[in-house]
C-alpha positions as CSV (number, residue, x, y, z in Angstrom):
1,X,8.4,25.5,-10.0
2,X,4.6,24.9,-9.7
3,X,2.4,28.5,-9.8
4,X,0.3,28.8,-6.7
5,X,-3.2,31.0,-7.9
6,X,-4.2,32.2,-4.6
7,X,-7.4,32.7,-4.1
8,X,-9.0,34.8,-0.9
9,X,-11.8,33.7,1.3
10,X,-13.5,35.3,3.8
11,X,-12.4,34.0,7.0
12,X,-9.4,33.1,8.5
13,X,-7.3,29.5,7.5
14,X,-6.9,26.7,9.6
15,X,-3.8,26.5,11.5
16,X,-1.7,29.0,13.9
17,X,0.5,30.0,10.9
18,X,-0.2,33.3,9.3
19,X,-1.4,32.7,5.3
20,X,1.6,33.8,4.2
21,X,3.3,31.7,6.0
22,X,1.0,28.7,5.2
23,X,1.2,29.2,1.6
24,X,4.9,28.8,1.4
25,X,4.8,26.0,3.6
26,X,2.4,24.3,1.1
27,X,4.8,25.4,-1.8
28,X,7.5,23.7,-0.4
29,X,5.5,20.5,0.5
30,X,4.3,20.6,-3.5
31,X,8.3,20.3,-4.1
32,X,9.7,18.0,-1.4
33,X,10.7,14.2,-1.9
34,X,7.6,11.8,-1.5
35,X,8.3,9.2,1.3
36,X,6.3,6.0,0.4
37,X,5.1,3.5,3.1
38,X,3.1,0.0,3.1
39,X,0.8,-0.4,6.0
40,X,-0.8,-3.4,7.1
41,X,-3.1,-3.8,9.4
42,X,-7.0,-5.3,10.0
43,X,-10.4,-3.8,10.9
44,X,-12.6,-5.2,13.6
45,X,-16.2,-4.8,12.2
46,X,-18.8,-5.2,15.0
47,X,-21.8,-5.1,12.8
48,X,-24.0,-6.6,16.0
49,X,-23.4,-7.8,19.9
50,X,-23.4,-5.4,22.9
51,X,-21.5,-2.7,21.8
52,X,-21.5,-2.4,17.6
53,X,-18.9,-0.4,16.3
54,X,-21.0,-0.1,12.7
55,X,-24.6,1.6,13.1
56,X,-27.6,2.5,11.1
57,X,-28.7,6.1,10.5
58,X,-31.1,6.1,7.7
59,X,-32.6,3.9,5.1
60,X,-34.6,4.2,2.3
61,X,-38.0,3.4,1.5
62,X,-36.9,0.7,-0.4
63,X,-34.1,-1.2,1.7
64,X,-36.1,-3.8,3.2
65,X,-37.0,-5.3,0.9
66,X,-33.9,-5.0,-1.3
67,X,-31.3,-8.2,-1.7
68,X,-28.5,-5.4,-1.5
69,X,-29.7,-3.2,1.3
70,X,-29.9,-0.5,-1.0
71,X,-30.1,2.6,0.6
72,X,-28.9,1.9,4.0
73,X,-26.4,4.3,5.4
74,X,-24.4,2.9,8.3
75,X,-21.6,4.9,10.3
76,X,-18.2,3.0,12.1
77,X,-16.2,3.8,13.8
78,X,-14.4,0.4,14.1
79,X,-11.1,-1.1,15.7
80,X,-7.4,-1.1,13.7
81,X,-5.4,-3.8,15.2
82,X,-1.7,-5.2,13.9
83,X,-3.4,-8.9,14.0
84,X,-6.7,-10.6,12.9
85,X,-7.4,-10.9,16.6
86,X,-9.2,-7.9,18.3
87,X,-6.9,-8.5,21.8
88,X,-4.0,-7.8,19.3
89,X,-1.8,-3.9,19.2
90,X,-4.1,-1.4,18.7
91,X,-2.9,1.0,16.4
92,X,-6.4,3.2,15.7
93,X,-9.8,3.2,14.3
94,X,-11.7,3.5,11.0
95,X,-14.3,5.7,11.6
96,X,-16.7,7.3,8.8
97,X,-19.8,6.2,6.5
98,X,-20.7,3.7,4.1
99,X,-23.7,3.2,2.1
100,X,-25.3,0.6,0.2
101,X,-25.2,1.5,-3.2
102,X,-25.6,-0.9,-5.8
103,X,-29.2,-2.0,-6.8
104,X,-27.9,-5.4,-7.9
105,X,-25.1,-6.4,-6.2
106,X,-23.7,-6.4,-3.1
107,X,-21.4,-3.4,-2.8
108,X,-20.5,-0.3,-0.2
109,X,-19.5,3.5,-1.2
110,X,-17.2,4.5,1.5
111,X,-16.3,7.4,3.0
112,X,-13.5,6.3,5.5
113,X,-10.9,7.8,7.8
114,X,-8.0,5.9,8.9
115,X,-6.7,7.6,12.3
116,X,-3.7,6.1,14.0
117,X,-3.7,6.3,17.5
118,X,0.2,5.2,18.1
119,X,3.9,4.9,16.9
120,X,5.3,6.9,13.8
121,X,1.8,7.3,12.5
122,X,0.4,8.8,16.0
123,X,-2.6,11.3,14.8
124,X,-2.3,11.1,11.1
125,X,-5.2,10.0,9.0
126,X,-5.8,8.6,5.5
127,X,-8.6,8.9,4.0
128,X,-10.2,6.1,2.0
129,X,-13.4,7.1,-0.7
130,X,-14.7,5.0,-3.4
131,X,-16.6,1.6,-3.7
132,X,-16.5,-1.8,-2.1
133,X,-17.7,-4.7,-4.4
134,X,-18.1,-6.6,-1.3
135,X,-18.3,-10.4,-3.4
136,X,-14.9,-9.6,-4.9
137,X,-11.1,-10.4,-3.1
138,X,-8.5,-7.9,-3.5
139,X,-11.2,-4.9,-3.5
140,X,-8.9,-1.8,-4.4
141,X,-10.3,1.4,-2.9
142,X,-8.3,4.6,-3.7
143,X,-6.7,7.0,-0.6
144,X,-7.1,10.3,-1.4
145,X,-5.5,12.3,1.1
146,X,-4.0,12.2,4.7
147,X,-3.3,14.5,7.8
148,X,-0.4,14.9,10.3
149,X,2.5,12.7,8.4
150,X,0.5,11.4,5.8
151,X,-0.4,15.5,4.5
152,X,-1.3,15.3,0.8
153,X,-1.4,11.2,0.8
154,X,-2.2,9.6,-2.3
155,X,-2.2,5.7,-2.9
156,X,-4.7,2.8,-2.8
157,X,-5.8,0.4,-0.3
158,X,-6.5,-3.9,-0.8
159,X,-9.1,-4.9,1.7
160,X,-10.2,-8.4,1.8
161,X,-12.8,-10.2,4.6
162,X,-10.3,-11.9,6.6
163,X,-13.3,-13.9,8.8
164,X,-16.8,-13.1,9.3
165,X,-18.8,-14.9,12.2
166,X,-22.5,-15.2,11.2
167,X,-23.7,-15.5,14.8
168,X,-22.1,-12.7,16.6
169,X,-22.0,-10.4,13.2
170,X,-18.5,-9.8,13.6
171,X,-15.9,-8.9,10.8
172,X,-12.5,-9.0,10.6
173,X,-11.1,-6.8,7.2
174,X,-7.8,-7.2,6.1
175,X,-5.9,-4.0,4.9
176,X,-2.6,-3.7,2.5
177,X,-2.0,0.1,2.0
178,X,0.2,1.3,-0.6
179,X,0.6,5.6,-0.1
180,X,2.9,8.1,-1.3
181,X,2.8,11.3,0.9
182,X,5.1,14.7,1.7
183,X,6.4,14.3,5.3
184,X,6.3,18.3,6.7
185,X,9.9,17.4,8.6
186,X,11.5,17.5,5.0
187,X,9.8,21.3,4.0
188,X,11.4,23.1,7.3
């Protein structure tokens, strides 16, 4: 049986459950059966058109003129679809920050939240930190947590470009994610 140190902060918890309560709830989720899924789905990036889903909110002094956009700091809030094709089932968005972050080559650090919008999944997140080598297939970026269903998610995520139209600045990202989480339905 895992020890629980509790520590006390001013200010009450998140939640409608007393912290009694919540803390034995999180006990139990620490020794429930992990449920393990594989999603996939893809990403419609709309870096540029009428109505971007990926915008600009700060550069660095030194981004212009840098072959990696060093220093640019984009947020998105982009399109999950079961298909490559952005008429397809929508099943949420990707919405968070990425940065360019590599001097040299051409690579992200992202900060992204997976949020279905429908079926099993409906309001559960994974979220995604770490770097994107963007030249590379098969980049692995780590999940390191979940809401809803996907509480205390762990796992990793394989995003690959799928397309990318030049003209129009439009994206398609391919995602295969492999996640171990607690499902709360197994801790009542």
């Amino acid at each position: 049986m895992a020890m629980l140190d509790i520590i006390h902060l001013n200010g009450d918890i998140s939640g409608s459950q007393s912290p009694e309560a919540e803390e034995q709830r999180f006990t139990r989720l620490l020794q429930a059966k992990q449920k393990v899924a594989k999603l996939h789905f893809f990403v419609q990036d709309a870096l540029g058109g009428s109505s971007p889903t990926v915008l600009e909110v700060a550069r660095s002094s030194i981004t212009a003129n840098s072959t990696t956009s060093f220093g640019q700091v984009r947020v998105v809030d982009d399109l999950i679809t079961a298909e490559p094709y952005p008429d397809s089932e929508k099943l949420g968005r990707a919405q968070g920050m990425i940065t360019s972050s590599d001097l040299d080559k051409a690579a992200l650090t992202m900060s992204l939240n997976l949020y279905f919008t429908c079926g099993k999944y409906k309001g559960s997140t994974l979220c995604i930190v770490g770097r994107n080598p963007l030249d590379r297939k098969n980049r692995e970026l780590p999940v390191v947590g979940g809401t809803g269903v996907f509480r205390m998610a762990r796992g990793y995520a394989i995003s690959n470009t799928y397309s990318y139209d030049v003209d129009t600045n439009y994206g398609v990202l391919e995602y295969t994610v492999y996640v171990a989480y607690v499902d709360d339905e197994d801790c009542v």
